[in-house]
N, C-alpha and C positions, 0 to 999 in steps of 0.2 A: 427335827422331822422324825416321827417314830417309824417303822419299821412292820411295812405289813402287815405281820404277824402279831404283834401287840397293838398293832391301829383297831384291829377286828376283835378283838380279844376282849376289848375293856372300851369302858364309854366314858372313862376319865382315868387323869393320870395317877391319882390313888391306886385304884388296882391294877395299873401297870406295872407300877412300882412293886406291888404286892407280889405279881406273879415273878416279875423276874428277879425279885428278893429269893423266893421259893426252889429259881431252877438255881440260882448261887447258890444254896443252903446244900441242895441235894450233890450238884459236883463238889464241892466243897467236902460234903460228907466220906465221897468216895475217897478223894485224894488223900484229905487224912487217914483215912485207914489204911491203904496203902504203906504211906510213910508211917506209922507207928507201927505197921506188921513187918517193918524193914524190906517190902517189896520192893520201895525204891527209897535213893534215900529225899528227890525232892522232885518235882515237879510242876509246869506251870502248863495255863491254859489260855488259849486266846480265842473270839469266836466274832465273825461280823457275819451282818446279815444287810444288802442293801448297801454294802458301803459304807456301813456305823458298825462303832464297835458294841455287842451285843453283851459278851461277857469276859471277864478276864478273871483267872481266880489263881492263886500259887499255894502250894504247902511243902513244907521243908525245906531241905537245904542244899546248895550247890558245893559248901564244903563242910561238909561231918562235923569234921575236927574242930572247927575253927569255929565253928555254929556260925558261917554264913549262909541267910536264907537265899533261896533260891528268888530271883526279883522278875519284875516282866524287862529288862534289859541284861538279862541272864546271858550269856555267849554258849551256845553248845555246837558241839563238832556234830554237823549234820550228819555224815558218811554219806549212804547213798540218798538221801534228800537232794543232795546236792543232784542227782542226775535229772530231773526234771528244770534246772537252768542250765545244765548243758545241752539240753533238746530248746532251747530256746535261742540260744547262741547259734547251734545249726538253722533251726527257721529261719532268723536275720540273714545268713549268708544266702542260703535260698531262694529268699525273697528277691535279693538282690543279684541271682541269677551268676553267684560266685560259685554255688555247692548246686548240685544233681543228685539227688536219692538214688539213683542209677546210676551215679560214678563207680568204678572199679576203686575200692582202697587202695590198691596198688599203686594207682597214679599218684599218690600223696606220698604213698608209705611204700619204700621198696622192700622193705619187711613181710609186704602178703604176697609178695611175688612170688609162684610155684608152689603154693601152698599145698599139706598134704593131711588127709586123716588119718587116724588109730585108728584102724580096723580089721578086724580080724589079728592081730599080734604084728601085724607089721604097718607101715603108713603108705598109703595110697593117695595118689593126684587125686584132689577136689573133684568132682562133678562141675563144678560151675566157680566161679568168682564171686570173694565178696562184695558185696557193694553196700555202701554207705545206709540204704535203706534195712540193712542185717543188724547194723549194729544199733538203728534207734529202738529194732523187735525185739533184739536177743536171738536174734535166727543165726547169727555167724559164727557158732563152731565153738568160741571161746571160753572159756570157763575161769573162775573164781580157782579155789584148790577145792581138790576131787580127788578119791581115789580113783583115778585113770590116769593112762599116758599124759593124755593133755593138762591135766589138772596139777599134776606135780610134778609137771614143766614149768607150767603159771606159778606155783608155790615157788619153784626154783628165780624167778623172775623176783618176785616179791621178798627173799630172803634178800635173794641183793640189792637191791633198792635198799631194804633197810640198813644192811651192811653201811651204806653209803652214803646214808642220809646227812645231810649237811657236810661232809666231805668233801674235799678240793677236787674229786672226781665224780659227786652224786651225780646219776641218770637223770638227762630231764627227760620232760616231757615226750619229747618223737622219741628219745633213745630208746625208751622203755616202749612204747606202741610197736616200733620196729621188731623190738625184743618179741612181746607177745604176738605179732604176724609171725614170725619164722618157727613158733613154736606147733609141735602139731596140734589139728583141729579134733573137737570130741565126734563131731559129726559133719560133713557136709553142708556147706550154707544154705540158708534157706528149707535144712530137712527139718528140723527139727527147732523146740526152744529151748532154750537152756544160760542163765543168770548168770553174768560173768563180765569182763572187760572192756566189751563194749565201749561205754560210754569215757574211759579214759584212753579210748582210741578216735573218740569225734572229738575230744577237747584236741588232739595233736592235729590233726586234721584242720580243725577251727584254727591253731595258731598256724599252721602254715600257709594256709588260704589268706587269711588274713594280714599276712605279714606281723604280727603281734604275738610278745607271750599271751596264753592263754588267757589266764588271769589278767593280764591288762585288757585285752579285749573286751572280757565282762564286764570291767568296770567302768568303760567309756561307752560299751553300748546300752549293759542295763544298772549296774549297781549305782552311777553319777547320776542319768538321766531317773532314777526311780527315787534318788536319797536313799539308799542301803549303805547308810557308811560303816555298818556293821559286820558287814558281811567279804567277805574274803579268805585269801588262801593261807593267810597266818593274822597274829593278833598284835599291833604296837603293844610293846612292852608296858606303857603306861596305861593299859586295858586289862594286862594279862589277870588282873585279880576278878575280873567280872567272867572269867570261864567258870564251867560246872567242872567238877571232877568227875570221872569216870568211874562205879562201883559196880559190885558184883554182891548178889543176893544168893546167900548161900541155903542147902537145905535143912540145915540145923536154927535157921531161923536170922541169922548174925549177916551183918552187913559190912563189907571194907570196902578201899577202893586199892583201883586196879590198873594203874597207869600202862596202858597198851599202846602200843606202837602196831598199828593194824591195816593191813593192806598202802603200806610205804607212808601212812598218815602219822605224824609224830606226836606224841600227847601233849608237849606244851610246846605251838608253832611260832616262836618270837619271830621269823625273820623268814623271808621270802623262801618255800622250796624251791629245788632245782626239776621239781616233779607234782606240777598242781593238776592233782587228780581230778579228770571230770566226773568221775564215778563216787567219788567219797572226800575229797578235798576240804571243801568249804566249809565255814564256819559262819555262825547268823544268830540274830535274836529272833523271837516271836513277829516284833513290832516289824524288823525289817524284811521278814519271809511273808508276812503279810501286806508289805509293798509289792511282791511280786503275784502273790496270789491276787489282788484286787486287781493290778494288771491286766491278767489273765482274764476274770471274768468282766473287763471292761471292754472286752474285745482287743485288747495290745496297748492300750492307751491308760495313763494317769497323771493325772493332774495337769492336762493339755502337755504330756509327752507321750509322745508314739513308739513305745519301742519293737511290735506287730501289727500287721495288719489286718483286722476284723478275718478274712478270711484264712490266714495264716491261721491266727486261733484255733478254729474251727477245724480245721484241720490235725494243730497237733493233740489236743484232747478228745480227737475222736478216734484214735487209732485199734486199730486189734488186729489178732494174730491170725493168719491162716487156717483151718480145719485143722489140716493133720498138724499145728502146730501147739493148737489151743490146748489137747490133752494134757501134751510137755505141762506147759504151765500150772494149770490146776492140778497135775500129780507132784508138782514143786512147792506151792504152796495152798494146802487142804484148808485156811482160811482163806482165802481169796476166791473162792468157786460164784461164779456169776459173773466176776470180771473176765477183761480180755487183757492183754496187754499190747504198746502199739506208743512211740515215740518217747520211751524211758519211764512209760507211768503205767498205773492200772487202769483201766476206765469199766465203769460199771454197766453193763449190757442186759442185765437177767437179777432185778432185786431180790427177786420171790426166791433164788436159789444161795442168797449170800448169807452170813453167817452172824450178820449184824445189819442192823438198819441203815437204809441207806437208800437212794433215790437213781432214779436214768440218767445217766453218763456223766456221773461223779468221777472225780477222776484223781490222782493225784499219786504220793508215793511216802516212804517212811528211810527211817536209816537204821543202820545196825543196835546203835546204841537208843531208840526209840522217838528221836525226836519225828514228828506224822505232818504230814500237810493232805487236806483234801478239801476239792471244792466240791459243790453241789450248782452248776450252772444256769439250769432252772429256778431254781428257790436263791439261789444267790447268796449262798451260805458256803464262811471257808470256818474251819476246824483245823486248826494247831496247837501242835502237843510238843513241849519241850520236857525232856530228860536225857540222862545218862547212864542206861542200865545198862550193861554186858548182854551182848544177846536178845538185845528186845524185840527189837523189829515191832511188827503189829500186835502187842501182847495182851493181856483181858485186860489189863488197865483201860488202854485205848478204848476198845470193843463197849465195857461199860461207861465208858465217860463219851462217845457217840449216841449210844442209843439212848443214855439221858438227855442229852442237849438235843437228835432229832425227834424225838419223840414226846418233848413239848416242844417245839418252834414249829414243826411240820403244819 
């Protein structure tokens, strides 16, 4: 069955083949240059439209050294990609009338209890409580590391986490949410937005509710019922050669890698943490992150499994931040202007103001080191980007390898 967009296109399958020989040729183009200007050292592409796979393309390598190329069952450490299946894990509970968006965190975590802000040089009782609906916005106060009070309290959390990491004493999961509840807040909840911990305080949350570690929970609610057996919070040892390494693009042009241990995630995860991050944890292929996105745009359902309900979806892809919230965000990140943000993703609101192409209430999220997921719900188009650059986040790579692939499919 072809695919909308090439059905209309072409009045036989010759010039089907033609054109989307043409839009391979042109991503193809880009990606190599990238990897030969040492931008990155490898990277792959995945693209379905309708539910078929539309395009797949890879150039370079997942290990430098060793001249292994980067493959479409490549393994990359998501970091925050991972947070758009921890907002899916909260919807199941939900649904099921286990979690309230209007729960006090408190009630789970006695760590937010009496919480207080940096303000003015000393901390001040909250105005209000957080509640669970804060941390799927970013409204809760919490932060990443930051030069403030609150930010290198959080750094101070996160040194020890790693301190500890596979030690007979590492922090799991509630220990460390508890941790970041009693630390103090940058702002008052619900004043403001502001990117930060959030999301590895709804995975403690999801496993206490649940009765389950975290990560088991995932993978009996969505990673089994979807076939992701990819994806997870560390890698069997007899996989570990299918990870990408981690490199860094220097300004002199020269490229190495950079084995990072970054927000308590450890760079080569052989064996179960004692701290599976909903914020940046996980690890996935293309093939199996686009089990979850088809998901998504099936209404909750694949391949006659349900793991959402049509309006559940609908729900968590439409999310956005309050007025006096939305500023925050758009001054946090100057390429995201047109989106909102609103249950761990961006959702596109205003195309005409965004900074690449892109369509109404696209939605999705990226991770530090660049791997990108985005749907397009309308056109029924997902876009995934797998690498492993230092610092990438949504970088021109991305930006030009979207607006070539919507820009002929559109």
């Amino acid at each position: 069955m072809y695919d909308r967009f090439w059905a209309k296109r072409e009045p036989d399958r010759k010039v089907w083949k033609m054109e989307r020989g043409k839009l391979k040729k042109l991503v193809q183009e880009i990606m190599d240059k990238a990897v030969a200007e040492n931008y990155t050292a490898g990277v792959n592409l995945l693209v379905y439209r309708d539910g078929e796979e539309l395009l797949y393309a890879q150039s370079g390598f997942a290990d430098l050294e060793e001249g292994r190329p980067i493959e479409r069952d490549t393994l990359f450490r998501l970091y925050s990609m991972t947070k758009p299946i921890t907002s899916a894990a909260v919807m199941i509970l939900m649904e099921r009338g286990m979690i309230d968006l209007g729960d006090l965190v408190e009630q789970f975590l006695p760590g937010f209890l009496n919480q207080k802000v940096a303000e003015g040089g000393e901390l001040v009782p909250v105005h209000r409580r957080c509640t669970v609906r804060d941390l799927l916005s970013m409204t809760s106060g919490l932060l990443y590391g930051w030069p403030s009070i609150a930010g290198k309290e959080a750094e101070r959390v996160f040194e020890e986490i790693k301190a500890k990491l596979y030690s007979d004493d590492a922090l799991s999961t509630v220990e460390i949410a508890n941790r970041f509840g009693s630390n103090p807040l940058q702002f008052h909840p619900g004043e403001h937005f502001n990117y930060g911990t959030s999301a590895d305080i709804l995975g403690a949350i999801v496993e206490l509710v649940s009765g389950m570690r975290f990560g088991d929970f995932l993978r009996k609610e969505i990673f089994e019922p979807l076939s992701m057996h990819d994806t997870g919070f560390y890698i069997p040892r007899g996989e570990i050669g299918r990870l990408a390494k981690t490199y860094v693009s220097e300004p002199d042009g020269s490229i190495h890698e950079e084995q990072t241990i970054h927000l308590g995630i450890h760079y080569r995860p052989v064996s179960a943490p004692a701290f599976e991050s909903g914020g940046a944890g996980l690890i996935s292929s293309l093939p199996d992150y686009m089990r979850f996105a088809q998901m998504l745009h099936n209404g909750g359902s694949l391949d006659g499994k349900q793991i959402l309900k049509p309006e559940t979806v609908r729900y968590m892809t439409q999310g956005a931040l309050l007025p006096w919230q939305q500023g925050d965000f758009e001054r946090s990140w100057d390429g995201l202007t047109g989106y909102s943000y609103g249950n761990l993703m961006r959702v596109m609101k205003d195309p005409g103001r965004a900074i690449m192409l892109t369509t109404p209430g696209e939605y999705g999220w990226d991770g530090w080191l660049g791997p990108y997921f985005s749907n397009h719900p309308g056109e029924k188009i997902t876009i995934l980007i797998g690498m492993q650059k230092k610092d990438a986040g949504t970088c021109s790579l991305t930006r030009r390898l979207r607006n070539v692939i919507l820009s002929n499919i559109l």
